[in-house]
Residue frames as qw, qx, qy, qz and C-alpha x, y, z in Angstrom:
[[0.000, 0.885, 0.466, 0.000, 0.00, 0.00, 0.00],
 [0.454, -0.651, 0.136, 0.593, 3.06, 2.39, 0.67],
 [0.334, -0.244, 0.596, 0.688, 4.47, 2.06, -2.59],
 [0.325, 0.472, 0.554, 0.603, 1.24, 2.89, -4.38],
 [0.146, -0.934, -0.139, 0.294, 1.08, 6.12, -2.27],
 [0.435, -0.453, 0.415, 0.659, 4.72, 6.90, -3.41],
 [0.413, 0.327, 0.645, 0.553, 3.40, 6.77, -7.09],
 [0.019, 0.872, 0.484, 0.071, 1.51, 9.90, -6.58],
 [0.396, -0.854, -0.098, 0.325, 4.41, 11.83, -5.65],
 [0.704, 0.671, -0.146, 0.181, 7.02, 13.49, -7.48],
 [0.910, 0.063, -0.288, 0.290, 10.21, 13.39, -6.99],
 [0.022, -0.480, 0.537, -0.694, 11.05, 15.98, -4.57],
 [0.895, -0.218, -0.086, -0.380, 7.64, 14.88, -2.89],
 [0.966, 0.024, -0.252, -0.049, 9.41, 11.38, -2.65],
 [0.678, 0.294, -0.362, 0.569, 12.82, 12.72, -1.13],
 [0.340, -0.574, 0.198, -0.718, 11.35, 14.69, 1.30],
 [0.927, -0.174, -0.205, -0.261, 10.06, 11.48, 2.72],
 [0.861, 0.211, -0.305, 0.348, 13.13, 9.48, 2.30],
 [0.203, 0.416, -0.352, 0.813, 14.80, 12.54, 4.61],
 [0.627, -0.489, -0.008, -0.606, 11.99, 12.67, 6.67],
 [0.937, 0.014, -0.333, -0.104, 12.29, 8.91, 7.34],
 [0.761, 0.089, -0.446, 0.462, 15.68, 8.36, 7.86],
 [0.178, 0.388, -0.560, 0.710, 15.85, 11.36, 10.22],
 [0.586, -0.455, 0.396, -0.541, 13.01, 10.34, 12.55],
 [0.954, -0.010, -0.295, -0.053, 14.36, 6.84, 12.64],
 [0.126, 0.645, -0.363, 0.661, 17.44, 8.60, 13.73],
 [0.216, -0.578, 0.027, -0.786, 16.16, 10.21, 15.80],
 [0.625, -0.343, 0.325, -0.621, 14.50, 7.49, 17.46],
 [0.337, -0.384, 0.836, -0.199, 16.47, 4.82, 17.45],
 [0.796, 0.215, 0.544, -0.156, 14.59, 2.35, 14.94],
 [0.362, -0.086, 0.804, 0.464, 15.03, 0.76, 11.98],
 [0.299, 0.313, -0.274, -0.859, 13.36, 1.84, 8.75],
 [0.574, -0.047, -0.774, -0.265, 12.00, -1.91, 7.95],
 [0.074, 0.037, 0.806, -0.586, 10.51, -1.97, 11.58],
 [0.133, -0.683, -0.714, 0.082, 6.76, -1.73, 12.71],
 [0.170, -0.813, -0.169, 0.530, 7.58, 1.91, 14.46],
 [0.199, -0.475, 0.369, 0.774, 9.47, 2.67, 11.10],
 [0.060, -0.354, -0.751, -0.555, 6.75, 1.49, 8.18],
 [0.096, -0.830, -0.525, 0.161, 3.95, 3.48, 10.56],
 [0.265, -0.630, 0.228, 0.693, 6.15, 6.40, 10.16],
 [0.162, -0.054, 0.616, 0.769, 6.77, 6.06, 6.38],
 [0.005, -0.699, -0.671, -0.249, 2.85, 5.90, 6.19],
 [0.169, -0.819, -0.293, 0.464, 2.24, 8.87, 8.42],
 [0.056, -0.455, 0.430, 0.778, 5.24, 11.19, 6.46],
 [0.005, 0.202, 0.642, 0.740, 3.39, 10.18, 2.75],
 [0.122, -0.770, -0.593, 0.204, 0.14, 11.14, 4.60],
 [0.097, -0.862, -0.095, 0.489, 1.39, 14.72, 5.50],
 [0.137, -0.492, 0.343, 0.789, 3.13, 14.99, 2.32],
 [0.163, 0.382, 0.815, 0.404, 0.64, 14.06, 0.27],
 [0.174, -0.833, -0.518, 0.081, -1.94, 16.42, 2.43],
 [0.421, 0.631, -0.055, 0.649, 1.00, 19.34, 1.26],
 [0.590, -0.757, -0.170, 0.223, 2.35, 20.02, 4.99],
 [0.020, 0.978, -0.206, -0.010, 5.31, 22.52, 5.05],
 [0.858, 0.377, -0.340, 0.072, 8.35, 21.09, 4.10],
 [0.101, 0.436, -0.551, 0.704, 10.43, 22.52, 7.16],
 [0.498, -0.248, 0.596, -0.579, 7.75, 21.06, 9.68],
 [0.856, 0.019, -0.355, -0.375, 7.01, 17.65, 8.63],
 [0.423, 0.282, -0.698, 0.505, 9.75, 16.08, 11.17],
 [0.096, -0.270, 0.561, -0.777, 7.90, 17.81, 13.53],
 [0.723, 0.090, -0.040, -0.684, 4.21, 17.24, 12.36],
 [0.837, -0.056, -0.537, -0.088, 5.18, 13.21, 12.19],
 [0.306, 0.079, -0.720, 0.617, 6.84, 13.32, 15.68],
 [0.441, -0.193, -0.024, -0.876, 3.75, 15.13, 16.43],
 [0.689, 0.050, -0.444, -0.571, 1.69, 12.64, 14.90],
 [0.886, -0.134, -0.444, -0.025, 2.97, 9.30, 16.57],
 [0.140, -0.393, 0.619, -0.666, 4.12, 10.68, 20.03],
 [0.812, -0.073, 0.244, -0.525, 1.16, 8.82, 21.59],
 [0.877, 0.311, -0.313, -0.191, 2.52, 5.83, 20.00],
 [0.433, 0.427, -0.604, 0.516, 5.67, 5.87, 21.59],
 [0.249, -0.396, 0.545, -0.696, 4.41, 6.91, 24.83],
 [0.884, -0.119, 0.204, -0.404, 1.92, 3.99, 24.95],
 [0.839, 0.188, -0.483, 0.167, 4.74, 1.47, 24.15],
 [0.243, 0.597, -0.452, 0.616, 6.64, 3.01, 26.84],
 [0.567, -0.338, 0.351, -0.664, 4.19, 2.16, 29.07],
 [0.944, -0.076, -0.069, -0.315, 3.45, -1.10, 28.50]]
């Protein structure tokens, strides 16, 4: 399903992601072929599909799946 979202995008569009990605995996310590890192790649083509600001999508997907984290954290 990812990869026909990715077909809609062009090819900045598609490198934003790919930057997006790798820095909030970074960021947070996962792996890009994880669970926490394929919910991510959905979320980022979400907000760049839905034309979020290119300078706050990092934030706007940390945003997005805080609550995610924090309920793993817990359990």
């Amino acid at each position: 399903m990812m990869l026909q979202s990715l077909i809609y995008l062009s090819e900045d569009e598609i490198e934003l992601v790919t930057a997006t990605i790798n820095d909030w995996c970074r960021v947070n310590n996962c792996a890009i072929d994880s669970t926490e890192g394929r919910c991510a790649l959905t979320a980022a083509i979400d907000l760049v599909q839905n034309k979020h600001g290119e300078s706050r999508i990092l934030e706007e997907l940390t945003a997005r799946l805080a609550p995610q984290a924090d309920q793993g954290a817990q359990q």
